[in-house]
TORKOL-271398 format. One line per 8 residues: for each residue x, y, z of N, C-alpha, C. Coordinates in steps of 0.05 Angstrom, whole numbers, plus 5000, padded with zeros to 4 digits. Layout:
! TORKOL-271398
X:Y:Z:X:Y:Z:X:Y:Z | ...
***
This chain:
! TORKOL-271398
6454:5479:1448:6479:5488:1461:6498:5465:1464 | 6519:5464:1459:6542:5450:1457:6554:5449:1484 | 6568:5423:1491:6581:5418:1524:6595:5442:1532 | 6618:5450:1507:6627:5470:1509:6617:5503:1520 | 6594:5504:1510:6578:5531:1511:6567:5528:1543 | 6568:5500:1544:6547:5493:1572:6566:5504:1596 | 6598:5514:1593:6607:5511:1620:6613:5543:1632 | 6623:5534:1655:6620:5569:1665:6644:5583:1650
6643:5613:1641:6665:5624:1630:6697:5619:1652 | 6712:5619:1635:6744:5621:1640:6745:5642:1662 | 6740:5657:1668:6739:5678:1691:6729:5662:1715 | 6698:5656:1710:6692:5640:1734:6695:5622:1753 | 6714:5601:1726:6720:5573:1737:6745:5580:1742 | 6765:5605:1734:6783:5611:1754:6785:5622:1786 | 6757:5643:1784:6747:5653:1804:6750:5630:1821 | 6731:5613:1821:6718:5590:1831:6741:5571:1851
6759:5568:1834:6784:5553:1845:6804:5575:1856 | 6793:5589:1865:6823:5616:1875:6845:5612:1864 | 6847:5608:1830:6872:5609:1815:6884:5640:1809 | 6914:5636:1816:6931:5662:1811:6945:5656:1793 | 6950:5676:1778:6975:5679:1752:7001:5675:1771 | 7026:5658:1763:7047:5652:1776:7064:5683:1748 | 7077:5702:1766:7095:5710:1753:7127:5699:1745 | 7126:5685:1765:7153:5661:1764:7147:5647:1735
7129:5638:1726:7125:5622:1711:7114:5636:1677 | 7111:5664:1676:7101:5685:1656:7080:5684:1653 | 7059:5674:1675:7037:5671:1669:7015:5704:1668 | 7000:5704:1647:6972:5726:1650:6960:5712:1640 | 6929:5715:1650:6914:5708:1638:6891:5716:1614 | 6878:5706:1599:6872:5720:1571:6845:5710:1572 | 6819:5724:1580:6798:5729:1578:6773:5738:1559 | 6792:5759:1536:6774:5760:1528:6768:5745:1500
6751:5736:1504:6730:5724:1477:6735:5731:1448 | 6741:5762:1439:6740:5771:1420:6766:5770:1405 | 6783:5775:1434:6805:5769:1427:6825:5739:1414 | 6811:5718:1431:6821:5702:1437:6808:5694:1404 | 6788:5694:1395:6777:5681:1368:6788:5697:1346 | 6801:5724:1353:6817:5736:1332:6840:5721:1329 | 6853:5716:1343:6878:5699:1339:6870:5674:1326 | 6855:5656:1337:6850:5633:1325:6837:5638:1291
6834:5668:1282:6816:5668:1255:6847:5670:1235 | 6867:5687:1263:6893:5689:1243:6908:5677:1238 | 6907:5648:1259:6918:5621:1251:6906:5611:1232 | 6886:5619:1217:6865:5603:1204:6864:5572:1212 | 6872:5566:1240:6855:5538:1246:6826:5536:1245 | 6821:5510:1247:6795:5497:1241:6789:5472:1234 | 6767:5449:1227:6768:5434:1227:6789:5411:1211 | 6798:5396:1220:6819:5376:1213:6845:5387:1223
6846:5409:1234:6876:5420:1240:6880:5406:1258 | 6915:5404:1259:6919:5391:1293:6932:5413:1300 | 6929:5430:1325:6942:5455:1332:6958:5443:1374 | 6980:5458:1373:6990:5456:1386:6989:5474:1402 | 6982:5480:1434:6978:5503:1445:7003:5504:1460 | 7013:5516:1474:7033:5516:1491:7027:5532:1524 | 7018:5523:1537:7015:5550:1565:6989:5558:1560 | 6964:5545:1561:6935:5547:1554:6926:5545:1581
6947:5551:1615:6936:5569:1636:6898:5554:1636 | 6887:5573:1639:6857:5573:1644:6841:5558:1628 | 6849:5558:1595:6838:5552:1575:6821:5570:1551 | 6829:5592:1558:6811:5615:1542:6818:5617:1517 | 6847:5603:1512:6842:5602:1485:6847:5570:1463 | 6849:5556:1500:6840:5539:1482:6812:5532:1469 | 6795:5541:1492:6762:5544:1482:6762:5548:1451 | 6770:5575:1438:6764:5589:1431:6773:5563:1402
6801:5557:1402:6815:5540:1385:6791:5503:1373 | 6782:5501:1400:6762:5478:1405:6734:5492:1385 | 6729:5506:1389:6706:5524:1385:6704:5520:1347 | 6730:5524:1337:6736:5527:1308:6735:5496:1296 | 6740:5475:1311:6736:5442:1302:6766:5438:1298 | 6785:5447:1309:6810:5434:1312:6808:5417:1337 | 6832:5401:1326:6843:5380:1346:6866:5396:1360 | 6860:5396:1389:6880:5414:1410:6899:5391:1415
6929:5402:1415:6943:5377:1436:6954:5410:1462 | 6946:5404:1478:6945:5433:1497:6976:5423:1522 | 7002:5434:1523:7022:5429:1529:7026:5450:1563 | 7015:5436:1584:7014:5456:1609:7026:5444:1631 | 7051:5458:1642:7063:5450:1658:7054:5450:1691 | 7028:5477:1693:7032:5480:1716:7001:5455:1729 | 7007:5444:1747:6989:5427:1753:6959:5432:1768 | 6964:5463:1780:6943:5472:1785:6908:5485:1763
6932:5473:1732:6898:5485:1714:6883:5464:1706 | 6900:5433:1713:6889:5411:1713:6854:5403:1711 | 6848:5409:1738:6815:5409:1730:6797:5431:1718 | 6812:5442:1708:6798:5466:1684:6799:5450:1659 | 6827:5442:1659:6832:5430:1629:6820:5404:1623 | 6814:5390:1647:6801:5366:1645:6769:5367:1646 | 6753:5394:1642:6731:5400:1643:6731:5402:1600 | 6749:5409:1595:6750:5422:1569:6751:5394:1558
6762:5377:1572:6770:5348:1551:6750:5340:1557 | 6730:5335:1567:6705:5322:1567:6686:5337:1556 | 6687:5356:1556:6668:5379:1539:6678:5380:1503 | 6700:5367:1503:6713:5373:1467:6706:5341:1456 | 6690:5324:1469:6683:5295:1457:6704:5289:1445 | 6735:5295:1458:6758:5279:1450:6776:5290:1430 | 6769:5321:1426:6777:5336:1411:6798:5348:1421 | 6801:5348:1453:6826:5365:1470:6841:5335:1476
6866:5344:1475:6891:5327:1488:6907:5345:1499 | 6907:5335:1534:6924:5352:1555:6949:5338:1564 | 6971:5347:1552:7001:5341:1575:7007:5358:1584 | 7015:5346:1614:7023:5362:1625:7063:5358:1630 | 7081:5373:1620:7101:5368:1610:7119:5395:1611 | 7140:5395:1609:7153:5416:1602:7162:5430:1567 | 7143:5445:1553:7142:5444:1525:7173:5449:1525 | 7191:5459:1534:7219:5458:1517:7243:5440:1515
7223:5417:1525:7227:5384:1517:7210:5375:1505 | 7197:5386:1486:7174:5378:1470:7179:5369:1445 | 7179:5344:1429:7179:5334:1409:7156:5338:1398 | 7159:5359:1370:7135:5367:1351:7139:5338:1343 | 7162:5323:1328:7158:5300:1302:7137:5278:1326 | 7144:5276:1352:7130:5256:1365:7091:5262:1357 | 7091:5288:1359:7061:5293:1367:7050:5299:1331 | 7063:5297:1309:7056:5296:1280:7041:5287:1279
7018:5275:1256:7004:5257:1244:7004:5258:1222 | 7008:5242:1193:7015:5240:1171:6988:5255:1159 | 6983:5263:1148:6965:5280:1131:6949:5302:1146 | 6966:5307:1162:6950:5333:1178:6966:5346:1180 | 6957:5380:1173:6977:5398:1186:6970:5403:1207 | 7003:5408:1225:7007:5418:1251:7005:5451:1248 | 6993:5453:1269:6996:5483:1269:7007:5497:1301 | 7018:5508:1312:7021:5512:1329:7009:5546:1336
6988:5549:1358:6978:5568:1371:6978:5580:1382 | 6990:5603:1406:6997:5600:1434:7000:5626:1442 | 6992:5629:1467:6991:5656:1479:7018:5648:1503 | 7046:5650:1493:7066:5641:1502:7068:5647:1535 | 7080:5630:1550:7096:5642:1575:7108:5658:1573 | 7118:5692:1584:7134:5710:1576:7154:5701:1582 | 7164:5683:1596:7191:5672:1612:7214:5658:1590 | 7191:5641:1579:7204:5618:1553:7194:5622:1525
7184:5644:1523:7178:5659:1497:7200:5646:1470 | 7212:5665:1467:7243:5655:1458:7258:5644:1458 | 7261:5619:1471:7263:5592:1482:7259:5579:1466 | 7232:5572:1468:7213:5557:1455:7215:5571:1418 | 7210:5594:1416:7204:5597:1390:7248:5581:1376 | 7258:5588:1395:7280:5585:1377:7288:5547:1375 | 7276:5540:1397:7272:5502:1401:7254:5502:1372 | 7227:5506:1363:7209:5498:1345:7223:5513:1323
7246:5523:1313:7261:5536:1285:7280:5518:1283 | 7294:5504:1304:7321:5495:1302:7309:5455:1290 | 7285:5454:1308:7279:5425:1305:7282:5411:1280 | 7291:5388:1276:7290:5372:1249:7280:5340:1246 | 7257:5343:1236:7248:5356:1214:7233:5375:1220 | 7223:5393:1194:7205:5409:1214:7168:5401:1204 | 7160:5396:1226:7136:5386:1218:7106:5404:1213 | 7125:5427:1234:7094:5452:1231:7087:5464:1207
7064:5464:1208:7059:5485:1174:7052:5511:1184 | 7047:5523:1212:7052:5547:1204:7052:5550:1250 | 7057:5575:1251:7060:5588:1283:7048:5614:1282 | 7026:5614:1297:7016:5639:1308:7018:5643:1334 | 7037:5660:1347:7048:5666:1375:7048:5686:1383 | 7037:5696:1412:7027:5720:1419:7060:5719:1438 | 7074:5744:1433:7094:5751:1451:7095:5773:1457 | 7117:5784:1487:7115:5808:1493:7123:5828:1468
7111:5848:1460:7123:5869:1435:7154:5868:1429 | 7161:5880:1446:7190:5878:1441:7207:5849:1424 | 7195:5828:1436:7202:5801:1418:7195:5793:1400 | 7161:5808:1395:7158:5805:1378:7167:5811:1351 | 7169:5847:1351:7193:5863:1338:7218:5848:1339 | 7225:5836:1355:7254:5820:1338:7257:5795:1322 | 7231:5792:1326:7223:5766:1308:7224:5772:1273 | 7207:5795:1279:7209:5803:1241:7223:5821:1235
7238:5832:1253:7263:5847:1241:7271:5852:1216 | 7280:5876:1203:7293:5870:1181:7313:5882:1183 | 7345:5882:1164:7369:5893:1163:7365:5920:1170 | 7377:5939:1193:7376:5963:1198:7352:5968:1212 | 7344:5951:1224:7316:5963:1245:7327:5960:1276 | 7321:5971:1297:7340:5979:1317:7332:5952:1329 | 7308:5933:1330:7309:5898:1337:7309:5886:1323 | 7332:5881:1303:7345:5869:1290:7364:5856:1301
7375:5829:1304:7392:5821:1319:7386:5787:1311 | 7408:5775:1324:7408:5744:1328:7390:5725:1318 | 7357:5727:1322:7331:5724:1327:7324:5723:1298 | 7320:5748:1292:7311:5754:1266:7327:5738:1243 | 7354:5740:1244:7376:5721:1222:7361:5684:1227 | 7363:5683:1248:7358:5647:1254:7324:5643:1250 | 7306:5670:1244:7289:5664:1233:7283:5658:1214 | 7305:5680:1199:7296:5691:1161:7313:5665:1157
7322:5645:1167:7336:5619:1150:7314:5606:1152 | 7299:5599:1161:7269:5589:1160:7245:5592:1158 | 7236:5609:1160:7211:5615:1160:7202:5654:1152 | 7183:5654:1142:7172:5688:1130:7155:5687:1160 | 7156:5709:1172:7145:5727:1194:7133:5749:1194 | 7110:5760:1203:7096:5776:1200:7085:5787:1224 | 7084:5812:1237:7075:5820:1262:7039:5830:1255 | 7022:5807:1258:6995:5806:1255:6976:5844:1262
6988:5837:1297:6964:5860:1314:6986:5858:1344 | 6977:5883:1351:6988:5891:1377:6962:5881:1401 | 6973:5878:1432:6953:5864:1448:6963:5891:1469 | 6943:5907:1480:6958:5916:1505:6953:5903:1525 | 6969:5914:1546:6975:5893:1566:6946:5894:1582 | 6931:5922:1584:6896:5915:1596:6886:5892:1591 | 6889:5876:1560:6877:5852:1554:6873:5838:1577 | 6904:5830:1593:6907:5807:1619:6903:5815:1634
6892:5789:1649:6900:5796:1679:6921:5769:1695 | 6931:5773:1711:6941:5810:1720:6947:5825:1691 | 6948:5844:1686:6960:5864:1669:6987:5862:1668 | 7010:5851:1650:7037:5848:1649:7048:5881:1643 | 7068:5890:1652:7077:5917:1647:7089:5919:1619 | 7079:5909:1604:7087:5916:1570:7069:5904:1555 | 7065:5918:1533:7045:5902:1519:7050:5878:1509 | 7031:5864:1483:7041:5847:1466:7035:5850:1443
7042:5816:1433:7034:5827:1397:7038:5798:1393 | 7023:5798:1362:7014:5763:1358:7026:5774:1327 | 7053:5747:1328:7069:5742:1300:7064:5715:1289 | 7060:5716:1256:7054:5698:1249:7077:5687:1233 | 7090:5654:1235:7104:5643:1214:7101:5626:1205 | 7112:5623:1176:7109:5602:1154:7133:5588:1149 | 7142:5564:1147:7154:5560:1138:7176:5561:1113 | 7197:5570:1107:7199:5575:1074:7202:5541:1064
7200:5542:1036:7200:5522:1023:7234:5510:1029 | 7241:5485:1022:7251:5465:1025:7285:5484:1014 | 7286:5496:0990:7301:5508:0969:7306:5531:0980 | 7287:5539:0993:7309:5568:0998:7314:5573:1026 | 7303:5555:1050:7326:5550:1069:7353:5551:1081 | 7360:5559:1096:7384:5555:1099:7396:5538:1130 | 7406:5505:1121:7393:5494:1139:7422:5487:1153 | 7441:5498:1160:7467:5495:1173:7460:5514:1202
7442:5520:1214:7431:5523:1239:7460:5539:1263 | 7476:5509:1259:7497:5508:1283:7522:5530:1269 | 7521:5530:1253:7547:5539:1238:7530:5577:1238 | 7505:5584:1242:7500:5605:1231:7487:5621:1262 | 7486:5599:1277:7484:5607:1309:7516:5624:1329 | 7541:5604:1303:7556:5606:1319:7563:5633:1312 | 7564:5633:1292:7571:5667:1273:7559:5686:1285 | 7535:5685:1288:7510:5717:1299:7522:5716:1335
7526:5694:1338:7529:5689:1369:7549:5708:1371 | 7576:5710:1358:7600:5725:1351:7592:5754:1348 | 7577:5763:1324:7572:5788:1310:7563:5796:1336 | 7532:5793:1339:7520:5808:1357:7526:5807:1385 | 7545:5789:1390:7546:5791:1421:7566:5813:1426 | 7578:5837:1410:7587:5863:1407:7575:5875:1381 | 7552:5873:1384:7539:5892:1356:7554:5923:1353 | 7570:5930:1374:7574:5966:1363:7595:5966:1349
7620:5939:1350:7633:5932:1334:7639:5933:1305 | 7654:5933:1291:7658:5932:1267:7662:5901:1269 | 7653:5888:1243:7647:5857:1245:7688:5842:1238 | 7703:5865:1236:7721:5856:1237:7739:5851:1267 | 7730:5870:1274:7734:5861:1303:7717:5845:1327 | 7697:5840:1315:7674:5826:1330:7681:5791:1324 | 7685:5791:1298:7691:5769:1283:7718:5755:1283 | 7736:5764:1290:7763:5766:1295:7772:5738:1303
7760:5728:1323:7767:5704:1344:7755:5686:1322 | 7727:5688:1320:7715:5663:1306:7723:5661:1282 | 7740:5678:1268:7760:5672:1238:7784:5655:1248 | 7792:5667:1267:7821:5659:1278:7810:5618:1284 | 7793:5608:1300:7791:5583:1309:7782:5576:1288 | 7780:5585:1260:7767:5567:1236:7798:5569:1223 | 7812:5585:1227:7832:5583:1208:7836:5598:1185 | 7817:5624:1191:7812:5646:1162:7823:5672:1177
7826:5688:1153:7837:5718:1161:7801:5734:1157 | 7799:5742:1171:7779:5758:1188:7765:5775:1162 | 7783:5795:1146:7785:5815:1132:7775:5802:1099 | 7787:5783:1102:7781:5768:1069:7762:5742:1076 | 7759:5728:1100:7736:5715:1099:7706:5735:1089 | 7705:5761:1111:7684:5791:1098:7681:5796:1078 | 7700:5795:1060:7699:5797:1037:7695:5785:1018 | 7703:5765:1024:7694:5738:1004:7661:5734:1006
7649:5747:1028:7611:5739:1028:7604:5766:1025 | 7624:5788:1013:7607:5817:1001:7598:5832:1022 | 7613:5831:1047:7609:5842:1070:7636:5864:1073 | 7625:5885:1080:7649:5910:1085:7662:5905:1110 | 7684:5899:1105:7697:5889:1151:7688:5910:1169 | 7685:5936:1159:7685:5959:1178:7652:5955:1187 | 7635:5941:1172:7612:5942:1177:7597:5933:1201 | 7570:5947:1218:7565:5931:1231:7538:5907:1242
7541:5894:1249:7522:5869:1247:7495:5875:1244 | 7481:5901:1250:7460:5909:1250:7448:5914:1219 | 7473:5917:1213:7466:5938:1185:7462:5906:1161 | 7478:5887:1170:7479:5861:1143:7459:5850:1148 | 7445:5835:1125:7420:5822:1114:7425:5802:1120 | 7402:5785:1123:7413:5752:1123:7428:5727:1116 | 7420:5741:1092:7435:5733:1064:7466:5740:1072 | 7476:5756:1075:7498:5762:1087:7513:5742:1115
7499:5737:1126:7501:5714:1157:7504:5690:1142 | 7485:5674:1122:7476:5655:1111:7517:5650:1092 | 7519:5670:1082:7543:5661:1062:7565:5666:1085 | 7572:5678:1113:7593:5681:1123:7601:5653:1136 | 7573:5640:1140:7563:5617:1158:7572:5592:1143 | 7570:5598:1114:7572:5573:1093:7602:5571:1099 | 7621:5600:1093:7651:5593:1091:7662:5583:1127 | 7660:5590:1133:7659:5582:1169:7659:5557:1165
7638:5537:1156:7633:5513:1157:7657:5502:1146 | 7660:5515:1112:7679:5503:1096:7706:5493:1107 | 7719:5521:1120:7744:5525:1136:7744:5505:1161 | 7718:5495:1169:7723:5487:1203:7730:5455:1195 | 7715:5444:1164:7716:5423:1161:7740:5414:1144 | 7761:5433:1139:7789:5427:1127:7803:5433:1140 | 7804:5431:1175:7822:5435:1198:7822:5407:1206
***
């Protein structure tokens, strides 16, 4: 039996310490076993990985992550799971590393190591869900080789969005410039405890290669920020202002990236955001 196997289950040693889920903080807790090694089989971590957990609460999945022969760096703000997590670092013979920190000041390039992939793991805070996933897309460089993230459904669905799906929006564009997404498996909310009033779901992303990126971030934030913050709009009127402070006519900027003005933000592809974003840039930098 292994140190690991030797300690009391994640329930107990919560029991034990009268630990409560903070809803201030998005906390549930994630118990079960079956579950928790499903995720870790769909990260395909395992030995030599370095995986990043984010909000590993109790430790149930970071066990489960430890269990596979990865190297944990486990990122937990609240100070009350401290002696849980410090049971796990003496039980992982140096395989767990615990900060305790605020992850959406978290430097992935700091925590890299040259010939290892990063992977990041995490049964998110519901609070900083989206936060965080849009901090680890925007970062540069990007060091992760891949994200498996359990979020509430609804986010998750906007994560992999595609053109014309009703959570399609903002999210999904500032994804598809980086990374391929995939909605793995649904979690209901019975899984936790407490029980959160919506379910979840665990999405997986990859990076895209170097070439087909689209890595003007700020210039394509500012655009969707525009479109969708009146999605019922026609993008000529949604878009209107942000042509006007670049210095373009609204109607033929649309046109020039093969976009119909009358159209609306829901309905255009990425690829569509990606070329409105390129001329935006062009125009802002011959003012």
């Amino acid at each position: 039996m292994s140190a690991l196997d030797a300690l009391p289950s994640v329930r107990a040693s919560v029991e034990a310490l009268g630990l409560r889920a903070h809803k201030s903080l998005g906390q549930h807790f994630l118990y079960d076993l079956n579950l928790t090694q499903k995720i870790v089989r769909a990260a395909g971590a395992g030995k030599g990985d370095l995986v990043i957990e984010v909000g590993p609460g109790p430790g149930g999945l970071t066990r489960a992550l430890l269990h596979s022969g990865a190297h944990v760096i486990a990122v937990e703000r609240d100070p009350r799971f401290a002696p849980l997590l410090q049971q796990l670092t003496e039980a992982s013979g140096g395989a767990l590393q615990v900060r305790q920190e605020d992850a959406l000041q978290l430097d992935l390039g700091a925590l890299a190591r040259p010939g290892e992939p990063l992977k990041i793991v995490s049964n998110l805070p519901y609070n900083v869900g989206t936060a965080l996933l849009v901090n680890w897309l925007t970062q540069t460089p990007r060091v992760w080789f891949s994200m498996t993230l359990m979020f509430q459904r609804e986010v998750a669905e906007r994560v992999v969005a595609q053109a014309g799906d009703q959570a399609y929006g903002r999210l999904a564009v500032l994804r598809s410039a980086v990374a391929d997404a995939h909605l793995l498996f649904g979690v209901p909310a019975s899984a936790f405890t407490p029980p959160p009033k919506v379910d979840s779901a665990v999405v997986h992303l990859v990076p895209k290669a170097d070439g087909a990126c689209f890595d003007d971030l700020e210039a394509l934030q500012t655009v969707t920020r525009a479109a969708f913050g009146q999605r019922r709009k026609m993008l000529r009127a949604s878009l209107k202002a942000c042509a006007k402070a670049a210095g373009m006519d609204v109607v033929t900027w649309l046109e020039s990236a093969g976009i119909d003005p009358a159209a609306r933000p829901q309905t255009v592809p990425p690829e569509g955001f990606f070329a409105l974003a390129r001329a935006w840039r062009t125009a802002q930098s011959r003012r």
